[in-house]
Each structure stands twice: as structure tokens, then as C-alpha cells.
C-alpha positions in Angstrom: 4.2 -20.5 -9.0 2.1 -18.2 -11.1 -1.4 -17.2 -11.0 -2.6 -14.9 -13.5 -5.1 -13.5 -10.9 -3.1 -12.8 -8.3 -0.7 -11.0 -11.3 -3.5 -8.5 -12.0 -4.7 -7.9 -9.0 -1.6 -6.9 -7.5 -0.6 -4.5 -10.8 -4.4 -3.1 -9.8 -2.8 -2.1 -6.5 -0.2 -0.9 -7.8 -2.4 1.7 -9.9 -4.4 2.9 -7.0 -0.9 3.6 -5.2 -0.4 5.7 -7.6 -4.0 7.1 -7.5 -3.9 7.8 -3.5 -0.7 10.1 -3.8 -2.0 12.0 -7.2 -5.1 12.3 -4.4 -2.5 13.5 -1.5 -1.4 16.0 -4.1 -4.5 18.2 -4.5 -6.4 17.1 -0.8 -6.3 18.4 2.6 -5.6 14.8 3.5 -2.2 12.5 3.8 1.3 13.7 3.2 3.4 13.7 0.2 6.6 15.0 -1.0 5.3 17.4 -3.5 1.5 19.2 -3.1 -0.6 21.3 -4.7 -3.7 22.0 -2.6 -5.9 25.2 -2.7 -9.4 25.7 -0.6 -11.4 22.5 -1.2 -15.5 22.5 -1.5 -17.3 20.2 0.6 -18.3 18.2 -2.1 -14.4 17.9 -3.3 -13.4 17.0 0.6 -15.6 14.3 0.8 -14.8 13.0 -2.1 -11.0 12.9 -1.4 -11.8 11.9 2.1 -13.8 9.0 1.0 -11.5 7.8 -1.6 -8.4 8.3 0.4 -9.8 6.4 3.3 -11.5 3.7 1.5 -7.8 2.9 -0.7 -6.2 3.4 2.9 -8.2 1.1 4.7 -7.5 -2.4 2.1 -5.0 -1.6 -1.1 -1.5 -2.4 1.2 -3.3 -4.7 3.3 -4.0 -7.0 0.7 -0.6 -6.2 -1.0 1.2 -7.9 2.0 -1.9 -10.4 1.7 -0.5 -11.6 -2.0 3.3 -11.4 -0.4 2.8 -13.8 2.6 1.0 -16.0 0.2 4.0 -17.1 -1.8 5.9 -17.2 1.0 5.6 -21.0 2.0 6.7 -21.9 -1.5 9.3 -20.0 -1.6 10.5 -20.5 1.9 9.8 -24.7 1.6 11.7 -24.7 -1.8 14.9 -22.8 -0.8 15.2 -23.5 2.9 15.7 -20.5 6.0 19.0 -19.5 4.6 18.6 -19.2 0.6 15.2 -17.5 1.5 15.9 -14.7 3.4 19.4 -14.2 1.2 16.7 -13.9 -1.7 14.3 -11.5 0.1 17.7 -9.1 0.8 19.0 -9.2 -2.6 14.8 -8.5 -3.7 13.7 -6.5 -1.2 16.5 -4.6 0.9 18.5 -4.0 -2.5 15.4 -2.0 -3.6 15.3 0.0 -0.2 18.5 1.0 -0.1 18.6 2.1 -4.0 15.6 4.1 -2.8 17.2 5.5 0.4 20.6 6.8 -0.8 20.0 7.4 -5.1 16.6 7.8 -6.3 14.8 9.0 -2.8 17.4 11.9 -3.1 17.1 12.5 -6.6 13.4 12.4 -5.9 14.2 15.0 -2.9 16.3 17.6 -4.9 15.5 17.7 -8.6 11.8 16.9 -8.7 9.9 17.8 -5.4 12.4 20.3 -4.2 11.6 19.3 -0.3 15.1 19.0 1.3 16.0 21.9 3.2 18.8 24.1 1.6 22.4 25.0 3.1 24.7 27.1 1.6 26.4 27.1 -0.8 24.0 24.4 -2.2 24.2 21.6 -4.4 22.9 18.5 -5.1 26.3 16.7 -3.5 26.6 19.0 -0.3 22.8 18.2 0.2 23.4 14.1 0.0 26.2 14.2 1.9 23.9 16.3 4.7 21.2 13.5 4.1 23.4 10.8 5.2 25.1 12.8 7.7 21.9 13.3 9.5 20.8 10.2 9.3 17.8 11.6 7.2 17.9 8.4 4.9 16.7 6.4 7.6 13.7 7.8 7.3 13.2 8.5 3.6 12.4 5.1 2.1 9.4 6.2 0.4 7.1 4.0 -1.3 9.9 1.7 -0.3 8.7 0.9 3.0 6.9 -1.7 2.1 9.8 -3.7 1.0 11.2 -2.9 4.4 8.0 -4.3 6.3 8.5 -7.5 4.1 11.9 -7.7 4.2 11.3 -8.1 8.4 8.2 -10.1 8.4 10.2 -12.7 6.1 13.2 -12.6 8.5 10.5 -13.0 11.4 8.8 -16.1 9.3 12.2 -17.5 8.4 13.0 -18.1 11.9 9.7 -19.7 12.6 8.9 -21.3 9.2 9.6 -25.0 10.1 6.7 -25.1 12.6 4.6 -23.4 10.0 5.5 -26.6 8.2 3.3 -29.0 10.4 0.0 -27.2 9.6 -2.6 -29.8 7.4 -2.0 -28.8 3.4 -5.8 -28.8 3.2 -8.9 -27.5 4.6 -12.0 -25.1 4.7 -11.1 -21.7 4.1 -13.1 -19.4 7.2 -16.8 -19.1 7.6 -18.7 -15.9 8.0 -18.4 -15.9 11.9 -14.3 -16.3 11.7 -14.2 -13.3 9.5 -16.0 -11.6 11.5 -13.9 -12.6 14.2 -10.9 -11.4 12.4 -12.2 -8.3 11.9 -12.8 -7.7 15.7 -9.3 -8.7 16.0 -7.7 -6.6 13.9 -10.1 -3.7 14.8 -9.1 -4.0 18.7 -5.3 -4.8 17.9 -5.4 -1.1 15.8 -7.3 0.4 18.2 -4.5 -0.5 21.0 -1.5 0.3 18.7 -2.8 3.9 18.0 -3.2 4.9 21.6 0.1 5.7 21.5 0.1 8.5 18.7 0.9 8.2 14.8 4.5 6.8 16.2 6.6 6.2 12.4 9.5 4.4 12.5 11.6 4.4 9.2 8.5 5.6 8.0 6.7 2.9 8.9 3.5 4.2 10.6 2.9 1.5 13.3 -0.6 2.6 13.6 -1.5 0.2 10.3 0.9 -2.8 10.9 -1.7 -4.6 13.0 -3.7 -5.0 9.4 -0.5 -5.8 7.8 0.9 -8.6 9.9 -2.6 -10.4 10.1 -3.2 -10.0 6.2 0.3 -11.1 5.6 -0.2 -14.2 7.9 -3.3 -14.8 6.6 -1.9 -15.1 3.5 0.6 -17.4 4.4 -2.3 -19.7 6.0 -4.4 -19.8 2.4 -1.5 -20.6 0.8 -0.3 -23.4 3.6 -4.4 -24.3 3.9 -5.2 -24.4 -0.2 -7.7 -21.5 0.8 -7.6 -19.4 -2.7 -10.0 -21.7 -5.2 -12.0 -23.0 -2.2 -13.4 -19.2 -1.2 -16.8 -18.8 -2.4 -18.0 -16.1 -5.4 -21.3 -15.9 -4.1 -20.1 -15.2 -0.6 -17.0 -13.1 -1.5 -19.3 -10.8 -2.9 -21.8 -10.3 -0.8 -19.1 -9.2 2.0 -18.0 -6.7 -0.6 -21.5 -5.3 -1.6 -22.1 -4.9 2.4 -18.8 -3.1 2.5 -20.2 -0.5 -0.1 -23.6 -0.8 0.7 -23.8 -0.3 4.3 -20.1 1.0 4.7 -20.5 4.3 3.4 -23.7 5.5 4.7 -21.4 4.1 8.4 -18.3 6.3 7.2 -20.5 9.2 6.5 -22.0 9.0 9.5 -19.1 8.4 11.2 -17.5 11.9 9.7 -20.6 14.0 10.3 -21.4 12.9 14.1 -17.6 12.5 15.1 -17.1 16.1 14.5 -14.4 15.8 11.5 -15.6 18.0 9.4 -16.3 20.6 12.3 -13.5 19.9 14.7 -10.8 18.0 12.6 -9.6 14.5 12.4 -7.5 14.3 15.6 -9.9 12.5 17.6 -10.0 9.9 14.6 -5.9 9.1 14.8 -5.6 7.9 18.1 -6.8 7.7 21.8 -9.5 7.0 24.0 -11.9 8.3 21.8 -15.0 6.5 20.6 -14.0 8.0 17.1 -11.2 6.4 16.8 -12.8 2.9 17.7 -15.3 3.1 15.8 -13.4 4.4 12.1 -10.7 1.3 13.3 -14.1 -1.3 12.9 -14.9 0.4 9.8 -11.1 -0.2 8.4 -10.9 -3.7 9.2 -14.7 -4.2 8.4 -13.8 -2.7 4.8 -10.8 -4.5 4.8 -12.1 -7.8 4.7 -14.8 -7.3 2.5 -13.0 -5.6 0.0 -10.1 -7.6 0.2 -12.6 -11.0 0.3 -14.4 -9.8 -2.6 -12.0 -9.1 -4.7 -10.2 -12.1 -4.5 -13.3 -13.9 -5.7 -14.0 -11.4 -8.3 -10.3 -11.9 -9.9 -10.3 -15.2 -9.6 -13.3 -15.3 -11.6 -13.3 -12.8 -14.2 -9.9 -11.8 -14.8 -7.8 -15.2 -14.2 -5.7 -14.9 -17.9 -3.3 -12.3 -19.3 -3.1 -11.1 -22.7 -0.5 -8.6 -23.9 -1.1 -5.5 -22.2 -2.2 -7.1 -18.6 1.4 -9.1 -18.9 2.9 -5.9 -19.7 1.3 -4.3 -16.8 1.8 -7.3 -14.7 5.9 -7.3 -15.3 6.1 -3.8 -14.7 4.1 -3.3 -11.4 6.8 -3.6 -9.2 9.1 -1.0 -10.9 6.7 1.0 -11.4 6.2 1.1 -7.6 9.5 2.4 -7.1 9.9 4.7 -9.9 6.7 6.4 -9.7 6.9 9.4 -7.4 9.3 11.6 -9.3 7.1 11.1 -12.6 4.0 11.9 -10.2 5.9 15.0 -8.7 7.0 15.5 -12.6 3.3 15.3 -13.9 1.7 17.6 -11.3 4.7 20.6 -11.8 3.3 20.3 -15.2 0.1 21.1 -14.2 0.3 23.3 -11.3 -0.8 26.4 -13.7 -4.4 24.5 -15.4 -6.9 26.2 -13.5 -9.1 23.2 -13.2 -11.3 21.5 -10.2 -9.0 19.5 -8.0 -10.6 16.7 -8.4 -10.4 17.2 -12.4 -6.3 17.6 -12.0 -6.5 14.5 -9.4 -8.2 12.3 -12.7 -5.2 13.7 -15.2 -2.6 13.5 -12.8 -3.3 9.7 -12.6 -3.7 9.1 -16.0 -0.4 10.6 -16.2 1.5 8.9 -13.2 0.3 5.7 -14.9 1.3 6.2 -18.3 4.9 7.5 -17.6 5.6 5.3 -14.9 4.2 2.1 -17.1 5.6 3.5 -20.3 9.3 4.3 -19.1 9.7 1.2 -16.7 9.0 -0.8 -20.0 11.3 1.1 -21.9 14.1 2.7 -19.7 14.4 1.2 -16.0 13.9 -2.6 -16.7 16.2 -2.3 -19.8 18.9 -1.1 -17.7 21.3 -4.8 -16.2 21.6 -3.5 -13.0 18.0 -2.3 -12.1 16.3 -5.4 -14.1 18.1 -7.4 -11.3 16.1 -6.0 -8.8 13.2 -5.0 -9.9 
């Protein structure tokens, strides 16, 4: 099952990824395997803040939103066992390409992060990668396979009873999405008391967005939600999310103390800032998410050439793009421009080389075409 909206929006995610670690590059904000930061302005802090936590707070969550949704085909079609020996050979063959060849590649040739021992060389340093059971933490990107790869294990397990729901009905009013948003505001809020706690790089602190999205997604598909949602009020959640959001955020930034006191009190704890920033997340998360569903639906629901292209490519260009990222930005670590200038160029040129080499090199290759 195809649809060419779905398609596009999720190669549009796949370009912000790529936009929100060209931004980790040159902010003070997120973490990265290869940076480039100097003193920012408070105009270029804010600006990277905003757009960091905006991206941060809906682009993976609607991601897993588009996975779970063609889950119950998939799963309905193939049966518990077929499924999940699909989702290993899709996802966990990815990971673990990722993990032991090009995360290590990635490591040594282009970003230069592993830590040396002597005498050095790309071999000894592997073999201390595995040893040290680095790789288990080193998926990059690829975590997000992993997180699917579990939550359709999990849903395998469970899928029959799924099964029973009704095929049809009325996708959620206002007051159930607002609902949701509680839900997933308190559910965060809980998770992150206990610290930024990663585990095979899987930061915990964002998987209570990511398991509701992806079930949600699994409901509109098993509920016929997707051409039932309404333009009018898709889009009205989205302009109150940019609306009213900001102005909140900014707020939120200024009184909270971040740009005085820093961004701890934000993470994690018994702190009314980090209540409040995990409403605005799952606030934004819905309307963004909600509106742009509608909006691509709408307006971009066919595929010519170049959005195919893009569309058949998205997914190895998720894997493949940090070393051309780390690549691109070596290349420009001596133009003495604005940050935020080099953040613009950098993204062009993630995009470009990821899109134009996936087309040409890595899906040409028999082995790599298989999985990605």
C-alpha cells in the first residue's frame, strides 16, 4: 500500500534530519559526531534554539507515526512470524551495517572521534570498538530502526487482539487531542525525572512521544483515520502551534532562566521548566504533526520525477548521510561566514550528496539495494 502523501512527507523528514545535525554542527545545542561551533550571537542562539527544538519536538515523532501506520497491513498480510522476520532482515540488517562498517568508517575517516591507541590504525581501532562493546552504543541515525525493530516485535506479539478493533470510525475531536497531549506531556514529564538515561543511544526521555505516535498510527490505519481528518481543522491546530507556540517558547526560555542559567532545569526533574517545555513538545507535536498530515494530503498527494526520486531514496539517504555531512562541513570549516549562513550551505550540501550518491552509488550496489 502506497500513498503518495505519506511518500513525501516522510522524504520531508528525512531532509530536516539532515537539517537538525548541519544545525548541531555550528550550535551550542545537541550532539554530533563532528562540530564546528565558535561564540554564537543572541540572535544566532535563538535562532538555532528555536529551530532545533521545534524539529526536535515533531520530525521523529511523526516518522514512527508513518511507520506504525503500515504496520497492520503488513502484519495482517504476512502473519506474526513472516512480519517480524521482514522487520529483521529491514530494519536490524540496517543497524548492524551501521554498528560494525559504516558507523566506524564514519568514526575514523570522516569525523575523527574515536579515541586513538598506539600504534593506530583503522583495524586496531575496530577491533577496540567491538572489544569494548562501543558498538552497542554507536548506531547512529540508526536508532531509529532499532526503536522500530522492538516496537514491531512488541506489536507482533500483541497484534491479533489489535485485530478485533472496528475497521471504521471518527478520527479524534479537538478535546481527545487535547487529551493526548496531556498524556504524552505527563508521560515525558515522568520518564525524564530520571536524567537523560540513553540506552543504545536511545534517549528514553523522547520514547513516550514515540510509542504513542507510533500506536496512534497503527489506530488510523486500523480506524481508516487518514482521509477522514479535517483540512480546515488540521490547520488551525498547526497555525496555533506557530501562532501562539512561539511567543510560549520564548517566554518559556527568557523566564525559565535558559539563557541566564542554562538548560539543565529544562532536561529533567522537579522543575516547573521542565513541565512546562514537555506541554509545549507535545502541544507542538500534535499540531504540527495534525497539520501537516492534512496539508500533504491535500496539496502534495502525486509524485512526479524528482519527488519519486526523492521518495525512493529517503531511507538511504538516512543512513548514509552523516559522513557526507561530516564531509561537507570539513569542507567548510575555513569560510569565514555567519553560522547560521554555513548551517544554510551545509544543508544544501548534505542533501545534494546524500540524494545524488544514494541514487547513483549505494542503491546500485546488490547487497545495500537489499536493505535499503
Amino acid at each position: 500500500m502506497r500513498l503518495s502523501f505519506i511518500d513525501n512527507l516522510r522524504w520531508t523528514m528525512i531532509l530536516l534530519v539532515i537539517s537538525m545535525h548541519a544545525a548541531d554542527t555550528y550550535s551550542a545545542l545537541g550532539n554530533w559526531y563532528f562540530v564546528d561551533r565558535v561564540p554564537l550571537s543572541m540572535t544566532e542562539l535563538l535562532f538555532f534554539a528555536a529551530w532545533q527544538m521545534y524539529l526536535q519536538s515533531f520530525f521523529m515523532g511523526l516518522l514512527f507515526f508513518v511507520a506504525g501506520y503500515f504496520v497492520p497491513a503488513s502484519f495482517d498480510r504476512k502473519g506474526p512470524s513472516a512480519f517480524v522476520r521482514d522487520r529483521v532482515f529491514r530494519l536490524g540488517l540496517p543497524v548492524i551495517f551501521y554498528m560494525f562498517i559504516l558507523g566506524p568508517i564514519t568514526e575514523y575517516y570522516a569525523a575523527h572521534s574515536w579515541t586513538s591507541t598506539l600504534p593506530t590504525s583503522f583495524g586496531n581501532e575496530w577491533l577496540k570498538h567491538i572489544r569494548d562493546g562501543e558498538f552497542l552504543q554507536e548506531n547512529g541515525p540508526l536508532w531509529f530502526c532499532l526503536a522500530l525493530l522492538i516496537f514491531s516485535t512488541v506489536y507482533a506479539l500483541f497484534g491479533s487482539g489489535a485485530k478485533q478493533l472496528p475497521v471504521d470510525g471518527e478520527p479524534p475531536r479537538t478535546l481527545q487531542l487535547i487529551g493526548f497531549v496531556f498524556i504524552m506531556a505527563a508521560l515525558t514529564f515522568m520518564v525524564r525525572l530520571a536524567g537523560s538515561l540513553t540506552v543504545l543511544n536511545m534517549h528514553l526521555g523522547d520514547f513516550p512521544q514515540y510509542i504513542l505516535l507510533f500506536s496512534a498510527g497503527i489506530l488510523a490505519a486500523r480506524r481508516q483515520w487518514l482521509p477522514k481528518l479535517q483540512f480546515s481543522s488540521g490547520t488551525r491546530w498547526m497555525a496555533l502551534t506557530l501562532s501562539i507556540g512561539f511567543p510560549a517558547w520564548l517566554a518559556l526560555i527568557i523566564i525559565g532562566g535558559a539563557l541566564k542559567d542554562g538548560t539543565l532545569a529544562y532536561s529533567g526533574g522537579w522543575h516547573w521548566q521542565s513541565a512546562s517545555v514537555n506541554l509545549w513538545e507535545a502541544f507542538t507535536c500534535v499540531g504540527i504533526c495534525f497539520g501537516l498530515l492534512v496539508l500533504f494530503r491535500e496539496y502534495f498527494n502525486t509524485q512526479g520525477r524528482i519527488a519519486k526520486c526523492l521518495s525512493d531514496n529517503a531511507f538511504s539517504v538516512y543512513v548514509f548521510h552523516p559522513p557526507l555531512l561530516i564531509v561537507g562541513a570539513r569542507l567548510l570549516h575555513g569560510v569565514l561566514w555567519q553560522p547560521i549562513l554555513k548551517f544554510l550551505l551545509l544543508t544544501t550540501i548534505g542533501v545534494v550528496l546524500s540524494f545524488s550518491l544514494s541514487a547513483l552509488v549505494f542503491r546500485r550496489i546488490p547487497f545495500l539495494r537489499s536493505i535499503l
